[in-house]
Every structure is written in C-alpha cells, then in structure tokens.
C-alpha positions in Angstrom: -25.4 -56.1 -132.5 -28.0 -57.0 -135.5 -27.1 -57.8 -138.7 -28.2 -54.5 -141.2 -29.5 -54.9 -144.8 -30.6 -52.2 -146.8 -33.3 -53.0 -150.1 -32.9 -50.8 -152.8 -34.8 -50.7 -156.0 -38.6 -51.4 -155.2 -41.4 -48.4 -154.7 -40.8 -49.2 -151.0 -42.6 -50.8 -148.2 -45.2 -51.2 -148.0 -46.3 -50.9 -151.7 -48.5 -52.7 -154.2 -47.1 -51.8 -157.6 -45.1 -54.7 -158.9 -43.3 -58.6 -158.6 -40.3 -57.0 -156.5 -42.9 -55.3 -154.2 -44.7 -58.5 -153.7 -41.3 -59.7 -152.8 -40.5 -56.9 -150.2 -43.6 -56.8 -148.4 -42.9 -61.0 -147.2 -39.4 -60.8 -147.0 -38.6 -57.7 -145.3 -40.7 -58.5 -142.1 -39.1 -62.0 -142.2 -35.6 -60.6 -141.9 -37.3 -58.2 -138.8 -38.5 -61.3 -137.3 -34.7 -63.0 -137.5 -33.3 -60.5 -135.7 -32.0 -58.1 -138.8 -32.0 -54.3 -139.2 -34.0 -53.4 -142.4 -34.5 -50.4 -144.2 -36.2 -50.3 -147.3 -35.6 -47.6 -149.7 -38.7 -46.0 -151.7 -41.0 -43.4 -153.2 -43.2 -41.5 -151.1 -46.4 -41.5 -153.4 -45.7 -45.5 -153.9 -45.7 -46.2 -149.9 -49.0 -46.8 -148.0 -48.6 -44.6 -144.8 -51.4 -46.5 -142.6 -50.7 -50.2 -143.6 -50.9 -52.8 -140.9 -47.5 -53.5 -142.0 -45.8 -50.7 -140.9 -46.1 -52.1 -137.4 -43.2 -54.3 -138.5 -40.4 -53.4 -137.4 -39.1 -52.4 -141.1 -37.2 -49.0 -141.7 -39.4 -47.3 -144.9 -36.8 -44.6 -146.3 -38.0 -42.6 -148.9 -35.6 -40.2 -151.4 -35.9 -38.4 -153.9 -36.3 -39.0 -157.7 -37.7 -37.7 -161.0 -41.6 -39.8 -161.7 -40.9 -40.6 -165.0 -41.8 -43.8 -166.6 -37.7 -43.5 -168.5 -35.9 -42.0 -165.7 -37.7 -43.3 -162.4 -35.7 -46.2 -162.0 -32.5 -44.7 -162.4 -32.7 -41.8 -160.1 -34.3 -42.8 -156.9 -31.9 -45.8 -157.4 -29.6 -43.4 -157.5 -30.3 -41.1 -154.3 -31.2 -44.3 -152.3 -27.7 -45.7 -153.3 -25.9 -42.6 -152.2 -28.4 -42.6 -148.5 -26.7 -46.2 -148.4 -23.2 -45.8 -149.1 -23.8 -43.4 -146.1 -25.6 -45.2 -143.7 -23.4 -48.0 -144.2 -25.4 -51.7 -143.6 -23.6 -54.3 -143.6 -24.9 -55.4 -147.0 -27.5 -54.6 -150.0 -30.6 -56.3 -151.5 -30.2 -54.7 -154.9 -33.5 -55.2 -157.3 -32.9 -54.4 -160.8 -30.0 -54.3 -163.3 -31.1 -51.3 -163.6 -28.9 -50.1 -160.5 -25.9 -52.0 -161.8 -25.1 -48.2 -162.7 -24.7 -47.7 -158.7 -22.9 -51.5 -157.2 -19.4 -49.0 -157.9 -20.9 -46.2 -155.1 -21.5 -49.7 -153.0 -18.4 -51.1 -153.2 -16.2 -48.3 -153.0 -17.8 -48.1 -149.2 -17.4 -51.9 -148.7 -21.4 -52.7 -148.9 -21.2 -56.4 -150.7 -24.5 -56.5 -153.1 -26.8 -59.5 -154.0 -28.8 -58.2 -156.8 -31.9 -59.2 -157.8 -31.6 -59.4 -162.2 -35.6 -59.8 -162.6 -36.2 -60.4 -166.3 -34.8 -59.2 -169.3 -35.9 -55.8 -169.7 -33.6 -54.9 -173.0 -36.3 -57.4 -174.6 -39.7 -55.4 -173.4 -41.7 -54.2 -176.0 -42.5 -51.2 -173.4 -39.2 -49.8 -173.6 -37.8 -48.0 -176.8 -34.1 -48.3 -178.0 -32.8 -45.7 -175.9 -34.0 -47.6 -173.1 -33.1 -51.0 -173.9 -29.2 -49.6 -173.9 -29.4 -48.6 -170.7 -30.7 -51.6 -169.0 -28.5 -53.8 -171.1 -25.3 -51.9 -169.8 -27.0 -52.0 -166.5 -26.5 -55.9 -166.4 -23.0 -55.8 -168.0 -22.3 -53.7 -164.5 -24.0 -55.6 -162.8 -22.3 -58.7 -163.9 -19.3 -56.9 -163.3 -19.5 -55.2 -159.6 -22.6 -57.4 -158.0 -21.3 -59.9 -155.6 -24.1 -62.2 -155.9 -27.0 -62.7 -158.6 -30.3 -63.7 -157.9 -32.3 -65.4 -160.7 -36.0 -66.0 -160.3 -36.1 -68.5 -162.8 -33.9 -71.3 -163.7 -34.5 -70.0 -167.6 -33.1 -66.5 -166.8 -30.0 -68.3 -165.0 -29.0 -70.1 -168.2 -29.4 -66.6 -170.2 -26.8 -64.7 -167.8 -24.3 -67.8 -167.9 -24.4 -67.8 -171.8 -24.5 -64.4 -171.8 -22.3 -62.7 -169.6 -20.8 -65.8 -168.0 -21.9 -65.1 -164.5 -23.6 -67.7 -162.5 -25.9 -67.2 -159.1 -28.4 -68.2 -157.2 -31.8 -69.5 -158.0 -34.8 -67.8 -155.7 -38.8 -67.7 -157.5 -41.5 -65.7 -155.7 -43.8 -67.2 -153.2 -47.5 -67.2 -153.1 -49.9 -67.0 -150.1 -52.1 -69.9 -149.4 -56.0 -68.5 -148.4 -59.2 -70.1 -146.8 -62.2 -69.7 -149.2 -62.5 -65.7 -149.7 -66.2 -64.6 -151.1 -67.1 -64.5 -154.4 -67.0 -61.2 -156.0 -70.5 -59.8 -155.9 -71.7 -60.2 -159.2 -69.8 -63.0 -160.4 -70.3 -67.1 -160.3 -67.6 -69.6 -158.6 -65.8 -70.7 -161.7 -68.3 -68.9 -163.9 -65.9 -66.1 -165.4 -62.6 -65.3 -167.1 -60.1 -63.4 -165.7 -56.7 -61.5 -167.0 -54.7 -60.1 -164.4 -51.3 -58.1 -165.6 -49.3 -54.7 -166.3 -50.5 -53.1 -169.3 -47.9 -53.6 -171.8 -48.0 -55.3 -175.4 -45.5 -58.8 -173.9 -48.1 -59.1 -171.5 -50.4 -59.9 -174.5 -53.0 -57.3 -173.3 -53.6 -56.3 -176.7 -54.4 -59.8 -177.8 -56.5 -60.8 -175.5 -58.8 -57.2 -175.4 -59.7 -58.2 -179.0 -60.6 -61.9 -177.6 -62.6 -60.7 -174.3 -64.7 -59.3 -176.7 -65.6 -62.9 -178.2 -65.6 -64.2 -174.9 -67.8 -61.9 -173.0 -70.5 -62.8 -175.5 -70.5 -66.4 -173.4 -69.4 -65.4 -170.0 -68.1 -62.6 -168.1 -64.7 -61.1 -168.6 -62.6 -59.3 -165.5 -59.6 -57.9 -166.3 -57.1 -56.4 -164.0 -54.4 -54.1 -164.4 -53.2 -50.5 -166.1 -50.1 -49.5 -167.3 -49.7 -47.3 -164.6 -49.2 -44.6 -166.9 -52.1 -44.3 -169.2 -52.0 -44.7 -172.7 -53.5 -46.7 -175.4 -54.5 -50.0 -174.0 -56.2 -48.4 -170.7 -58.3 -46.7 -173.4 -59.1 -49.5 -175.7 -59.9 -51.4 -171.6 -62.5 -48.4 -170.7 -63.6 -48.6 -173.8 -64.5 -52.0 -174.2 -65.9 -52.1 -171.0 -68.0 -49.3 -171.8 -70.1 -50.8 -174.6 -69.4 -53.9 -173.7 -71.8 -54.9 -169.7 -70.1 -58.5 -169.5 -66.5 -56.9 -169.1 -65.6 -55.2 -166.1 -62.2 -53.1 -166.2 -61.3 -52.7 -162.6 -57.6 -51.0 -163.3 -54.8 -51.7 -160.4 -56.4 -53.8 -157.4 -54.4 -53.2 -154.5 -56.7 -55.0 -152.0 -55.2 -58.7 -151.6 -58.6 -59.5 -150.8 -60.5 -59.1 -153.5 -57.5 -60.0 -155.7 -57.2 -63.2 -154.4 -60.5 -64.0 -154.3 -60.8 -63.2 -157.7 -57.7 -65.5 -158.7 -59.7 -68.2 -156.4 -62.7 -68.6 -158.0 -62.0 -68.0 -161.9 -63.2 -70.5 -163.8 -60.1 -69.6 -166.4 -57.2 -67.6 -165.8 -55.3 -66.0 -168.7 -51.5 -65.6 -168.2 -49.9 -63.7 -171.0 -46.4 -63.2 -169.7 -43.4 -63.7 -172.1 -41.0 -61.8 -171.1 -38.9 -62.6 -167.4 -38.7 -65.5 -165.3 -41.1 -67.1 -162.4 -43.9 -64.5 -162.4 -45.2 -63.5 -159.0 -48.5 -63.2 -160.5 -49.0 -66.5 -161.8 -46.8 -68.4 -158.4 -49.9 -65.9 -156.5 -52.5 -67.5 -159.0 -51.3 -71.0 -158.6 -51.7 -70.5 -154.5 -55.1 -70.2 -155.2 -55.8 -72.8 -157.4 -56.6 -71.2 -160.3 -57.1 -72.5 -163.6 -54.8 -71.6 -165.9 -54.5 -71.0 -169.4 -50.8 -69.5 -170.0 -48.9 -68.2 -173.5 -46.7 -70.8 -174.1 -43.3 -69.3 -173.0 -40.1 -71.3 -171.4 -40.9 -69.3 -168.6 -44.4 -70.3 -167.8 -44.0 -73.7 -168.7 -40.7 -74.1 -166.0 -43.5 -72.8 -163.9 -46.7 -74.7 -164.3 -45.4 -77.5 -165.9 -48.5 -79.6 -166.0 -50.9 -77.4 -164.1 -51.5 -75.1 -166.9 -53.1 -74.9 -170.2 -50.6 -73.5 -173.3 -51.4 -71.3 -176.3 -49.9 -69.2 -178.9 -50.5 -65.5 -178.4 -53.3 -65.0 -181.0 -56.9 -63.4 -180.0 -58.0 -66.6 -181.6 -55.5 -69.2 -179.8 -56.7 -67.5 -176.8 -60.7 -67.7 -177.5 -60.1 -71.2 -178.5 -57.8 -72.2 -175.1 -60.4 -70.8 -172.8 -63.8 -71.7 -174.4 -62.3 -75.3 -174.4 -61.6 -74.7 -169.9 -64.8 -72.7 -169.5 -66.8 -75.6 -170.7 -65.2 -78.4 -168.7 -65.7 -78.1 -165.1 -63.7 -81.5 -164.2 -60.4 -79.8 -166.2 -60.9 -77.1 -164.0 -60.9 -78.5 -160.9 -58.2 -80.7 -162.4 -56.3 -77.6 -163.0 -56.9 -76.2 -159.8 -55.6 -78.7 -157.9 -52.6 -79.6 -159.6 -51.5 -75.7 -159.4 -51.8 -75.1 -155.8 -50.2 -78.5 -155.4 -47.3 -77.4 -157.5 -47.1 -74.0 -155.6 -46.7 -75.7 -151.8 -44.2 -78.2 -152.8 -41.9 -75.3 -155.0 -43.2 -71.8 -154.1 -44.0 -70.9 -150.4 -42.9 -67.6 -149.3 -40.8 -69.5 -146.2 -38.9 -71.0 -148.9 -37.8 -68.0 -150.6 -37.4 -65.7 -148.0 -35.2 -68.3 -146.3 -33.1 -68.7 -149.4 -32.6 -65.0 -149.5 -31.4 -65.0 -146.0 -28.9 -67.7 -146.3 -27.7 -65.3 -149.7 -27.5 -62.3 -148.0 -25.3 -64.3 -144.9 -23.1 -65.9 -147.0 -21.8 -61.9 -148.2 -21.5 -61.4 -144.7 -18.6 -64.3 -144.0 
C-alpha cells in the first residue's frame, strides 16, 4: 500500500493565491510521482477546476469555511482538520501556525504533523491586535503538539529556538528555471521597473506608490499585486495608474507566463518584503534573473546575498536604488546573473520537495 499525506492550510490545489500555494502546486505532484497518496485540502472559489494540473494524480478536497480576511484561516483549517482526523493518512503537511489550534484533533487520532511556520505573522502590519494574539498562541501550540517544524529560512529558525526553544528543519521555496518568454507587448527588455507583492504596508507598497510616481517620469513602472481584499492601497494603485500612462496596475497575475516573463526581462525589480523568511517571490525572481533591488531585511539578504541591491524603505531610498540600476546596463546583467546562479545552486524545486519528502518519512518510522 502507498504511503498517504494530507496538506492542510493552503487555498488548495491547484491555486495561485500565495508562497504556500506556490509550494503545493510543485510538491504535491512530486509526492504523486513517488508513489504517495495526496489530498490537498482547500477552498472551492480558490481552486482552478480546468488546470492542467489536475491530471495529476493529486486528491483536491474542498470544506467549508467562513471568507473572511480574520476568520478564513481558522475555519477551513478547522473543517479540513476534522475531514482528516477522519480519513486518517498516515501523516499531515500542516501550513500555518495558524492551525496550531488543530495539531490536538491530529494527534488525538495518531496523525504525526510536520508544520510549515511560514513567517511571523504576530509582526504583520496587516493584522490588528486581536489578530496578532491569535497567531502568536497559534505557534506556542504549535510548538507544543507539532511533531516537526519547517522553517523556510535559516533567520526564522533562530527566532523559534530563542523563542519558544523548538528546533526543525530548514526547507526555502524553489523557483522554476524558463527559456526566454516574450516580452510584454508594450514594454522594452530591461527597459522597465517592476514591483511584484501582496498589498500590505511590510511589503512597502505604500512607499514605493509614492516613488513609482518619480520613477515613471523616466521609465515605465509595472506593478503587480492586490490585497486581495480591496482597500486603500488598490485605490491609491488605480489611481495612480489612472493619471499616471507610464504605470500599468495589472492587480493578481495568475498566468505563470506572463509573470515570469515579466520577472525576466525587468530591468529593476523592487522586493519590499520585511516580514517572513525565504520569499517565494523573490527565490521565483532570482530563477529568472532578475535584477534586484531588495529592502534591506535579514531575510532578503540570507537570500540574495550578493545578487541583490539593498535599501532602506523610504520612497526616496527607493528612487535613488533603482535610478542608480536602471542606468547601468552592465550591473544589470551583473545582477542577473549572479541571481539565477544563486537560485540553481540553493533553490530548485527538486531540492525542496525532496527535503520535504525525507521530513514527512522520517514521521512515518
């Protein structure tokens, strides 16, 4: 008989939304491929029905749970824990301290958890006090009933030793290697800036609106992204694109595509993560050799290490940091190079999805 895994705590396969998505969508069809039963617990309006994916092999469970940005989280965590604890696999991919509230419903039916801590969400600007207690006593349960942690970044590792003396296993995210994609219609190889994130303030969306206004006085400006909820910065986006003809606002891009070819021929890319470990994003941007210029973090600096530009999150830092790239095509393809280099010797999706495997064996010995 196969081994069975169940992964709880994404939107479900195959979705778009987010880092742990990314993650699903390569690692779920890898544990098909090495002869495991997978089912992966979702949302139905999150879950692409016709995706060449779903010819995988891969079980897409959906359950139900309240679509609210405070509650969403919690309760289809909650209902796909319970389908679980039923169902009875021989062990759980758990994404999100989040569910720490549900490892006790695991264990009590013998299901041994790795869990997946992502960043630290208690520290997210996007999430008011209220919020912030929750995920926070989310990890001490999770540090308490999880039978293995998974840190994305060696950063976030040192944080839950010191913190809640648990140690774990380091896994990043992976990025896919392309062939030369087209160039966005429109736009010039190398010849625009491009921000690519969720719309939230430690992203440093509102920062760099105000400096895509400078900048798009010298070059074009793409910017990617939404909240996913509406709200201020998505209307301070459509409206700086609207008066503003060298921005384009192109919201959520779920076509890998034209993302990556976007990514691929950038002549800057602005990273303005600071809050959470090895950023799937930036590991995808790196695949592609884009040149980077990245808030200076711990994070994003255990990341790039050399293959990145670094500057404080001020519109002007940020002006400043990608004027100096945009004029300098040999930093550039410097840049470039030295990213995707750095991305096939530390981040290829066989890498990670094999060290996931080998964590989600050893529970099983």
């Amino acid at each position: 008989m196969g081994r069975s895994v169940a992964i709880i705590g994404t939107r479900g396969f195959p979705s778009y939304y987010g880092g742990f998505e990314t993650a699903v969508r390569e690692l779920a069809p890898y544990l098909v491929e090495h002869g495991w039963d997978v089912t992966v617990y979702g949302r139905k309006k999150a879950i692409k029905p016709e995706d060449p994916l779903n010819g995988t092999g891969v079980v897409s469970r959906t359950t139900p749970g309240l679509d609210y940005k405070s509650l969403s989280t919690l309760t289809y965590g909650l209902t796909a824990s319970v389908h679980a604890r039923i169902k009875r696999p021989d062990v759980a991919l758990v994404m999100n301290v989040a569910n720490g509230y549900f490892l006790p419903l695991l264990k009590r039916a013998g299901i041994p958890t790795v869990v997946n801590v992502d960043g630290i969400e208690w520290d997210r600007d996007k999430w008011g006090s209220t919020a912030r207690k929750v995920f926070y006593r989310g990890a001490l349960l999770t540090a308490r009933h999880a039978d293995t942690l998974v840190y994305d970044a060696h950063g976030i590792g040192d944080y839950w030793r010191n913190e809640f003396g648990r140690d774990g296993v380091y896994i990043p995210y992976g990025g896919r290697f392309r062939d030369e994609l087209p160039v966005e219609p429109g736009l010039e190889h190398r010849g625009y800036v491009l921000a690519v994130a969720r719309f939230v303030p430690e992203n440093t969306i509102p920062e760099f609106l105000l400096a895509a206004e400078k900048l798009s006085t010298e070059w074009p400006v793409v910017i990617v992204g939404s909240s996913g909820y509406g709200g201020e910065l998505d209307q301070q986006a459509a409206e700086l694109a609207s008066r503003r003809p060298n921005i384009q606002w192109l919201g959520h891009v779920a076509n890998d595509d034209r993302l990556h070819s976007l990514w691929q021929h950038a002549g800057a890319y602005f990273h303005g993560h600071s809050v959470g470990g090895t950023n799937p994003a930036l590991v995808q941007a790196m695949a592609l050799g884009a040149p980077t210029v990245a808030r200076d973090t711990v994070f994003n600096r255990e990341v790039l290490r050399e293959a990145g530009v670094y500057v404080a999150p001020t519109p002007e830092a940020i002006v400043d940091g990608v004027q100096d790239l945009m004029t300098d095509r040999a930093r550039q393809d410097e840049l470039s190079f030295a990213a995707e280099t750095r991305a096939r010797g530390a981040f290829t999706w066989d890498l990670v999805c094999g060290r996931y495997e080998q964590a989600l064996v050893d529970q099983l010995r």
